[in-house]
C-alpha positions in Angstrom: 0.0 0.0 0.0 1.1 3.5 -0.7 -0.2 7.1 0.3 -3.5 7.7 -1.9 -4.8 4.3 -1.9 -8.1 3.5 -0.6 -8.5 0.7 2.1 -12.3 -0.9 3.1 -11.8 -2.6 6.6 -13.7 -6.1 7.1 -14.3 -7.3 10.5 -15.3 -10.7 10.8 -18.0 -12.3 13.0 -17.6 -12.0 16.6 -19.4 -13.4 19.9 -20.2 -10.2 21.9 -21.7 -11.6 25.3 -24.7 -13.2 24.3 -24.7 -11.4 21.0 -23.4 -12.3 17.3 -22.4 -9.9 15.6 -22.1 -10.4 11.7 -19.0 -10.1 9.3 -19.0 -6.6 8.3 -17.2 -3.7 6.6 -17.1 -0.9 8.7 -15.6 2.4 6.4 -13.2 3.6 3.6 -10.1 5.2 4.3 -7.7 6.1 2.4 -3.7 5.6 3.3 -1.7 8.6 4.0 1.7 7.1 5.1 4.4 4.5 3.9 4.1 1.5 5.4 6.0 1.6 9.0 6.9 -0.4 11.9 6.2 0.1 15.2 6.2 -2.5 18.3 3.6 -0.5 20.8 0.3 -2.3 21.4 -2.2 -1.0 20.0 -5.7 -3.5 20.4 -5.5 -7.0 22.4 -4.7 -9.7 19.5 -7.5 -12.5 19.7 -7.1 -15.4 22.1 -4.8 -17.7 19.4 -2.6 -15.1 18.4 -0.9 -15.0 21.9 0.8 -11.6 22.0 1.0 -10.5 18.6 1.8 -6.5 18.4 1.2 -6.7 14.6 4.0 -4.5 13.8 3.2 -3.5 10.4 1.4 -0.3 10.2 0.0 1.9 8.0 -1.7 5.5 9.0 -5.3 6.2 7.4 -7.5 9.2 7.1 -11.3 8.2 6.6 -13.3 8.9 4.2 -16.2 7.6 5.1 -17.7 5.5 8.3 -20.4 3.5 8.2 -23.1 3.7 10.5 -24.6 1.1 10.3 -21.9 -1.3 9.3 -22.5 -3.0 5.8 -23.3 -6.5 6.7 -20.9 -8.2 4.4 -22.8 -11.8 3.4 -25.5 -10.4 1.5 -22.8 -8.2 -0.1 -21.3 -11.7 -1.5 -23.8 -12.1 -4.7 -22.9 -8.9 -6.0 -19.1 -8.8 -5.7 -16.7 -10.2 -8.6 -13.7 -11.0 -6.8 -15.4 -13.3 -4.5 -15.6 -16.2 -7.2 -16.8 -19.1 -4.9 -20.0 -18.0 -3.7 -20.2 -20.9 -0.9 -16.6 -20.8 -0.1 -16.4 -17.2 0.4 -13.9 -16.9 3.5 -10.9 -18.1 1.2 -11.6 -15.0 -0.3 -11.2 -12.8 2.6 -8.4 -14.6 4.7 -5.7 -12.3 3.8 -4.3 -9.6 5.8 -4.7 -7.6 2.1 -6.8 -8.1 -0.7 -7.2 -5.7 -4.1 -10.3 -5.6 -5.3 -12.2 -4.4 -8.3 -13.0 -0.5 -8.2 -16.8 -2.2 -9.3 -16.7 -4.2 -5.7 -15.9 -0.8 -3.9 -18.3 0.8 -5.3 -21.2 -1.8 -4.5 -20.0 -2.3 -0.5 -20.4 2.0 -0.7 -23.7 2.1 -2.5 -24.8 -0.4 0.4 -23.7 1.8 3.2 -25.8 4.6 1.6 -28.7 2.2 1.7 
């Protein structure tokens, strides 16, 4: 990633006390640093991660924030680079993933929804 580009962030299902909470994409924001490292803690890594301090950073300015978040599954229909419909999380497993500018353009149209 570089300064200018344009990052969606996904956050995958999560048990929330007696709550589920659905896969999501929570807001655009666009990169506005190099790539960095830095060893302060910033969140506490899940459970299997032990203490991961996920070095690798990146600072972003948002664009936008969606309030709601955009549930992502019904999103999974309409998006191209998700080719496997019923094996969807392959598609999604990676810390980074480019997508067509058509994709970005559908998860925004169904924040505005």
């Amino acid at each position: 990633m570089k300064p200018g580009d344009t990052v969606l962030i996904y956050v995958s299902q999560q048990k929330v006390g007696d709550n589920l909470l659905p896969s999501a994409v929570t807001g655009a924001f666009e990169v506005v640093s190099e790539p960095y490292e830095e060893r302060t803690k910033v969140f506490v890594a899940p459970e299997q991660m032990g203490d991961e301090v996920f070095p690798y950073r990146i600072k972003l300015k948002p664009i936008t924030v969606f309030d709601p978040p955009v549930e992502f599954k019904p999103l999974i229909p309409k998006l191209k680079f998700i080719t496997n419909k019923t094996m969807w999380t392959g598609h999604i497993r990676q810390a980074m993933r480019v997508i067509p500018e058509e994709d970005y353009l559908t998860i925004l149209k169904a924040a505005k929804s």
